[in-house]
Every structure is written in C-alpha cells, then in structure tokens.
N, C-alpha and C positions, 0 to 999 in steps of 0.2 A: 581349460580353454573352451569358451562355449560360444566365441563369436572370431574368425577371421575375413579378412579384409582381401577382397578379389573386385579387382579394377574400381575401387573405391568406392563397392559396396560392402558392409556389414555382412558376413554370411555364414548362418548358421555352419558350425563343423561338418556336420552329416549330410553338408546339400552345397560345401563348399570341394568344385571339381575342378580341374582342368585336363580338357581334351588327351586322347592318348595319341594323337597325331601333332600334339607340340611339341617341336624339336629342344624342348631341355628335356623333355622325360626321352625322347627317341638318342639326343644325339650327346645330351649335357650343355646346350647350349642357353646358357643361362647363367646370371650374375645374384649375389645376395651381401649383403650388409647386416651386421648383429649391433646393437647397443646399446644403450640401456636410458632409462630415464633417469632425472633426478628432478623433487617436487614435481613431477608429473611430466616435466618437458625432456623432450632428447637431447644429450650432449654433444657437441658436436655435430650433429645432424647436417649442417652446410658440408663438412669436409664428407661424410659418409657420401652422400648424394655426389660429390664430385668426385669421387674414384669409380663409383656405379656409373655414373656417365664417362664417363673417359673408356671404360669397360665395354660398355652399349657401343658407342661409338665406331671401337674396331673389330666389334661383332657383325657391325651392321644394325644395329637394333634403335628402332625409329624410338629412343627413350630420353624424354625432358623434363626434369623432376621441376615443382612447382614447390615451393619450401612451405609456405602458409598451405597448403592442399594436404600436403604431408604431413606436418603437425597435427592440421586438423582431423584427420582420419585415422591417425594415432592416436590422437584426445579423446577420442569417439569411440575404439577400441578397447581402449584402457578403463573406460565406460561401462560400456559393454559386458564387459566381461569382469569387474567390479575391483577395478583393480584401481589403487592410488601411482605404483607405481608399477615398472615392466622392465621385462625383458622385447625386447623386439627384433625378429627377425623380417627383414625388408627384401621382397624376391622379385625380379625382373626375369621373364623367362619369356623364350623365344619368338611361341606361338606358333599355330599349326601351319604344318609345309608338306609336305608329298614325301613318301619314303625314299631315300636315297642321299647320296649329300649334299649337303647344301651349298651353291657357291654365294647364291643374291643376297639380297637385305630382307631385315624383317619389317615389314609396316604395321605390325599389329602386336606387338609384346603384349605381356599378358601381366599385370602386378597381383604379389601376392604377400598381404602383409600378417603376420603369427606374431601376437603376446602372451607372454605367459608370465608367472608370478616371477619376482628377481629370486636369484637362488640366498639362500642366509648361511654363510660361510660364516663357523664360530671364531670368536675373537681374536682366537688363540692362531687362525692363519695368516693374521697379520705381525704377527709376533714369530709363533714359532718354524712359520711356512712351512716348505711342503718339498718333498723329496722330486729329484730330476734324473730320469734313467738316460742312458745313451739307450739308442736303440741301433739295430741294426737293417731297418729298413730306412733307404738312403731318400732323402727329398728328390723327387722326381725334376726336372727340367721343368722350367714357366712354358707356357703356352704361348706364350709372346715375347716380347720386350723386358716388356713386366710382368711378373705374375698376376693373372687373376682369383678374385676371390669367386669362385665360379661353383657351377652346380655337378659338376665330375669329381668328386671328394674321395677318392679311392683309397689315393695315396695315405691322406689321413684316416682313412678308415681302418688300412691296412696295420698302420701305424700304430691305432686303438686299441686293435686286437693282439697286438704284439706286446705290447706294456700291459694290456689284461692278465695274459699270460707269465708274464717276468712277474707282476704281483702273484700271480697262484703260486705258483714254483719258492717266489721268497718265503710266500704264507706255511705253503707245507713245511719247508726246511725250519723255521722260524719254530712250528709245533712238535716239531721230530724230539727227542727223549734229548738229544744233544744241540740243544737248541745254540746261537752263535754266543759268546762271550757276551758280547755290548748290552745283551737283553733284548727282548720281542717287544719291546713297548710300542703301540701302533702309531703310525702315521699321523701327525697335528689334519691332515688334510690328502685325498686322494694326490695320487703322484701326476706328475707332468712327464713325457716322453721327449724327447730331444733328437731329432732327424740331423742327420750331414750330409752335406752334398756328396756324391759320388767320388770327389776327388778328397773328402775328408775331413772339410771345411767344415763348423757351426754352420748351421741356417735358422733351425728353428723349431718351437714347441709344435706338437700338434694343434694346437688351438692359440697358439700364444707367440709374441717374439721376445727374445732372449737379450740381457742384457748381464756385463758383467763389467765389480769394478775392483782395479790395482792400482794402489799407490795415489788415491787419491781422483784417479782417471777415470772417466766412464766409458766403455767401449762397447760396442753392438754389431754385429754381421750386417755387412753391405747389402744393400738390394742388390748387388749386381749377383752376388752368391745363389740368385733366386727367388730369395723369398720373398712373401709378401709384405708389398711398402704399408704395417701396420698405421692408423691412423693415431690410436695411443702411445704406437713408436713415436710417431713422430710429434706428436705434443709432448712427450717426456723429454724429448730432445732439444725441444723449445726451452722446456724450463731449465733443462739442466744449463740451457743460454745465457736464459736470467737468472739464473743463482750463481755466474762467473765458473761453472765446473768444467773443465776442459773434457769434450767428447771424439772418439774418435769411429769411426764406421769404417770395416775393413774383413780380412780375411784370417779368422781365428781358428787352434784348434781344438780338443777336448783336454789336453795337457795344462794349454793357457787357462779356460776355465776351472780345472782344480786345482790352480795356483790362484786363483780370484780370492779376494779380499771378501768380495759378497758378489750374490746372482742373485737378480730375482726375472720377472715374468711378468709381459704386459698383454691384456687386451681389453676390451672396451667393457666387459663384463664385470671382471673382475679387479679392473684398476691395475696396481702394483701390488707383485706378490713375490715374498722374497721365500730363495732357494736355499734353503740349512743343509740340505745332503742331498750329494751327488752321487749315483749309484751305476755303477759298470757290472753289469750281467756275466759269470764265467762264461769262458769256451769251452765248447765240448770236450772231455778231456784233460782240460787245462784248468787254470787258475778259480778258483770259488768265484760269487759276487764280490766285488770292491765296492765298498763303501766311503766316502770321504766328508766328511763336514765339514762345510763351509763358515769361515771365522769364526764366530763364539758360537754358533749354531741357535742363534738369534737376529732377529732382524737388522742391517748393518744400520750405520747413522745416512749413509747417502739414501740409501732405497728409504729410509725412516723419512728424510727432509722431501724428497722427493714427491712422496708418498702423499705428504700433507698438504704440499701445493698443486697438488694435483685434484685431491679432493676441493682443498680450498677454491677453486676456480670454475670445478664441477657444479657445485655447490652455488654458489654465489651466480648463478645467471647472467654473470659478465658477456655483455654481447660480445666482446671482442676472441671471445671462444667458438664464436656461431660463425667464424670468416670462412 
C-alpha cells in the first residue's frame, strides 16, 4: 500500500495523518465499510454507502457519499497503487472536537479510504472450507438499534485473540506423541470464531455472518439477536428469494447448528465460504475439544448454488446490484 485516500486526496502512506484530537481515535467515534472490487469496480458500493450513511446520521456526522466521487477515488487508488483489483476499506471518522464527551454533531468528518491487494484464498477453500470454533467471548450488545459497523472493534478483537489461542493449544495437542485418532492433517483454511449473545443465541463470525441449512431450509440469526445487518447477508438472502429456497431469520442455538445439514460464512471479501467442522473447545477439567463435521465435510449443494449466483451477479456488472 503506497498511496491512501484522505478527504479525496491521494496521499502518500508516511504523510497520510489524522489529528489526535478526532473523536474516532479519542472516543471510537467513527463508521467503516470493507469490499471488494470486481474488474476493477465495487460491488455493491450503493448499499455500502447506505448503511455508512444511516450510521453518520445517528452519530451526528455531517456525511453524504456522492456514488460517482467515490468510485472515482477508488479508480484513482487502485491506480495508484498499481493494483487491477482491491480490497477497500472505506473510513468516516468523526473529526476533531475538545476532550471530553461529546453530545453535538459533527460538521467536519474526516474520510479515509485504504486498498490493498484482494487476499488469494486457494481453491480448496471453496471446496473443503474451513473450521468454525464457538468461542467463549459473548457478542457485546449494539450500540444502538442496530448494530454499527464502527471504529470500537474490541469486542472482535478480543474475539481474535481468543480463537488464536484455541488454535495454539489444538496445535500443541495435535503434535504431542498421542496425537488425536482423526489425524493432525491441517486446516484447508485459517478458522472462523463464532460469538453468542449473552443469553446463548448464534450471532455471529468475527468478521463474517453465519448461516446454516436443514432439510432443505436456509436459516440465519436475526438482527434483532444483534448483529450486524451484513450487506452480503442480505444479498444472499435475496438470492435465496430467486432461487424459490425457503429462508428463515430468527433465534438459533449451537445444538441447531451441529445438526445442520451445511454452514457456511458470508462477507463482502470473501463471498460464501462453507463450514466442514465445527469445533467446541474443552472446559477446564472437563470434556477434550469436540469436533463435529458438517455433512460430507465438503461443500454442501445449497451453499455450492448459491455460491455461483452470487459470483455470477458480482461479476457481470448488473446495475441492478448497484441499488
């Protein structure tokens, strides 16, 4: 990364700053959007830009995305820094204000946009997907109504360091002289972590939302559970519309999910990624790691169809994906 994007300038890394008196670095007050290109343009980028505004709005934050400005400084970025395609992360932050708390508005947000190369996830993690641990740090309460996707990321952080950890601990057990029956054979792809609400409920990946399918059915954790109203949730949700697949959103628990048929994992980076093993951490004292594989411990046929029309629509620069 040798060029980011601050209030819709170009600017070098090493000369690209923002004030230590702006209330996202003081207070976390501040919104961001990730997503990805394809043939050089953003997906979805309309719906990004309307959840970031909906955001601004009950912040306070004087923020009005212009859709052609945006692209354009994207195109210019992606440029820049020599890149066909990207990852994008898209930052509205609060801008400087006095120490203490804030109650007013903000008239001066500050934009702050970062590309960097797409990641190349090998083939095989669309096939043989990628292990899902429960974790035992619980999804914090929204900040609002709805969750924001905001610049206070602790909870996920916390989150990060917690499944880092349940990987070392598998790792070491995994090389010990009695290593587990099933074999040490490593992961098609680093693992996903899985948050529950406090009262026990699915919510959601650390970086991802959750979906899982029985008997034909597709079901997914409510917003009201918390989390956040993904936008590739909710285009997969669309498709599963137009493919006649019956979907339901509601309040699931870890039980229902290792009776699933297939899981897999959405977010704007990585598309759909499906779930082969589900992994439950011992208690102290108690029971080893549980392991569970998910149907043939390959890619199921829904998340496989799904999968495909989702690219397909990516792909194809159907304006009616830009609403």
């Amino acid at each position: 990364m040798n060029y980011i994007g601050v209030d819709g300038v170009p600017t070098p890394v090493d000369q690209a700053v923002i004030s230590v008196m702006d209330h996202g670095f003081m207070y976390g007050i501040g919104l961001f959007e990730t997503f990805r290109t394809y043939g050089g343009r953003p997906f979805l980028l309309d719906r990004h830009l309307q959840r970031l505004e909906a955001g601004c709005r009950e912040l306070g934050m004087a923020y009005q995305a212009d859709l052609g400005r945006v692209e354009a400084e994207i195109a210019e970025l992606l440029e820049r820094n020599g890149l066909e395609e990207g990852y994008i992360r898209y930052t509205v932050t609060a801008g400087e204000g006095p120490l203490g708390l804030p109650a007013g508005d903000y008239e001066k947000p500050r934009v702050v946009i970062y590309v960097k190369p797409l990641p190349e996830p090998s083939a095989a993690l669309y096939t043989d997907g990628k292990p899902l641990w429960r974790l035992a740090t619980p999804r914090n309460t929204p900040e609002g109504e709805v969750r924001f996707k905001s610049l206070h990321y602790m909870n996920n952080v916390l989150a990060k360091r917690e499944l880092a950890r349940l990987e070392r601990e598998a790792q070491h057990t995994a090389d010990a002289p009695a290593a587990h029956a099933h074999g040490s054979r490593p992961a098609a792809a680093p693992a996903e972590g899985l948050l529950l609400t406090a009262d026990g409920w699915l919510a959601e990946g650390i970086v991802s939302n959750v979906f899982f399918v029985r008997n034909g059915r597709l079901y997914t954790p409510d917003v009201k559970t918390g989390i956040l109203p993904g936008v590739t949730r909710a285009r997969v949700l669309e498709l599963a519309a137009e493919q006649g697949i019956a979907a339901e959103e509601g309040r699931y628990t870890w039980d229902e999910l290792l009776a699933a048929d297939e899981v897999f994992l959405t977010n704007s980076i990585q598309e759909l990624v499906p779930v082969t093993k589900l992994v439950e951490p011992g208690q102290p004292g108690g029971q080893g790691t549980l392991r569970r594989t998910v149907g043939t411990g390959q890619i199921g046929p829904m998340t496989r169809l799904l999968l495909g029309k989702y690219r397909e629509k990516a792909r194809s620069g159907d304006a009616a994906d830009h609403l």
